[in-house]
N, C-alpha and C positions, 0 to 999 in steps of 0.2 A: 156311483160307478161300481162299486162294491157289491152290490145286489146283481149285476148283471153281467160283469166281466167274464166271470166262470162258465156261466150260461151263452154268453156270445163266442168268447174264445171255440168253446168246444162245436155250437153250431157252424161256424165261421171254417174250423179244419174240417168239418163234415162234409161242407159242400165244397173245398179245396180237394180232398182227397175225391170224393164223388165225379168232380167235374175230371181231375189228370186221369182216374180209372177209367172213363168212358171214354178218353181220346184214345187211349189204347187197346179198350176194346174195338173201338170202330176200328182200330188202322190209322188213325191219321195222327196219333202225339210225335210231337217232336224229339222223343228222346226215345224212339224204338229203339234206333241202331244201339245204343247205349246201353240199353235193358238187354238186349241181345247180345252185347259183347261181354256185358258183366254176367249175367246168368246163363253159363252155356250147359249146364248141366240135362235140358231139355229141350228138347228139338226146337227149333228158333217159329217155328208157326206154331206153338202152344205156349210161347213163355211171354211174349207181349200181355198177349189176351189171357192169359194166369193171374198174371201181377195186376192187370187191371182190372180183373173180377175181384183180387183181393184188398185192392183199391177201394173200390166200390164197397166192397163190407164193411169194410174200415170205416167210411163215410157214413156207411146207414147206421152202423153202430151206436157211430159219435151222435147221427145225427138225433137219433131215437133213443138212446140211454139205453141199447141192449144189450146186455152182458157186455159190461162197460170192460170190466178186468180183461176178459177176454181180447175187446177190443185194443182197449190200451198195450195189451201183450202184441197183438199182430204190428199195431203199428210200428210197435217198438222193433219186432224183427224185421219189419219191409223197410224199415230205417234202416237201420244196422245192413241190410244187403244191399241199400243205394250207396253206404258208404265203403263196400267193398269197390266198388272204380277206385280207389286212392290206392288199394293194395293188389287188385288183378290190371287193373287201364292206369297207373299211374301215367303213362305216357298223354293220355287223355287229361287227365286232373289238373297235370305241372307243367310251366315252361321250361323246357329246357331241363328237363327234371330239378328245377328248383322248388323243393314243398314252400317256399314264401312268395309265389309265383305263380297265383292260380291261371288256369285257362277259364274259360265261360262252362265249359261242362265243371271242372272243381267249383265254381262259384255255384253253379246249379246244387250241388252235392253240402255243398259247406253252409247252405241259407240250411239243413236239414237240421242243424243244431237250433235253429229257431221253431221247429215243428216237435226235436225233441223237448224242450224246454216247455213247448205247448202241453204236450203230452203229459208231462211229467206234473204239471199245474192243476191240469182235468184229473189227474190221477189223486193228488193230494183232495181231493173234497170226496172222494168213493166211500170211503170208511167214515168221513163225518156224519154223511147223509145216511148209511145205514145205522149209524150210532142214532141217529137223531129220530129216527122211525122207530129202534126199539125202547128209547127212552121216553116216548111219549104217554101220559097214561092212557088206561083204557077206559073206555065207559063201561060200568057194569051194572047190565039192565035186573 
């Protein structure tokens, strides 16, 4: 398991992130309204379809090991801005404004500490694997 955890994990968010990106690009995720009340900074018919192009990076990223850092950086911010609902929609997040009281959008919001943790795991092996590419000897013809 140890030979492939790393490598699954990360293809596994790739096509997680890939698959929620493309519901929002078409139009049909179920969590527009959400994205549109929490990012109102941009007019509401360019911010679904934004976040889900940036979705989509994320995923090819992860999926393909391209500019992993980078990657790992965006997911880290499109995290961090799914969990602004708890501080702009808390109304949305809590019952009854109880924080021990999730609603289904907070539980939506609160599985993301399981995507950060993902994150943070793929992030841990980046500098190994470059370590281990320059420590390799060379052949010298």
């Amino acid at each position: 398991m140890g030979t492939y955890a790393i490598p699954f994990l990360r293809v596994a968010l790739g096509i997680v992130y890939i698959w929620f990106g493309a519901l929002k690009v078409s139009g049909i995720s179920p969590v527009a309204d959400l994205v549109e009340k929490t990012v109102y900074l941009l007019p509401e018919e360019f911010t679904v379809p934004l976040v889900g192009l940036l979705e989509i990076a994320i995923g090819m990223g992860l999926l393909f090991r391209i500019a992993l850092r980078l990657t790992l950086f965006l997911l880290f911010l499109q995290l961090a801005g799914t969990s602004l609902v708890f501080f702009m929609r808390p109304d949305e997040a809590f019952q009854d404004g109880n924080p021990f009281v999730l609603t289904q959008t907070g539980e939506f919001v609160v599985k993301n500490l399981v995507l950060i943790a993902a994150g943070i795991t793929i992030g841990s092996t980046v500098r190994r694997q470059r370590e281990t590419i320059r420590t390799e000897p060379r052949e010298i013809s």
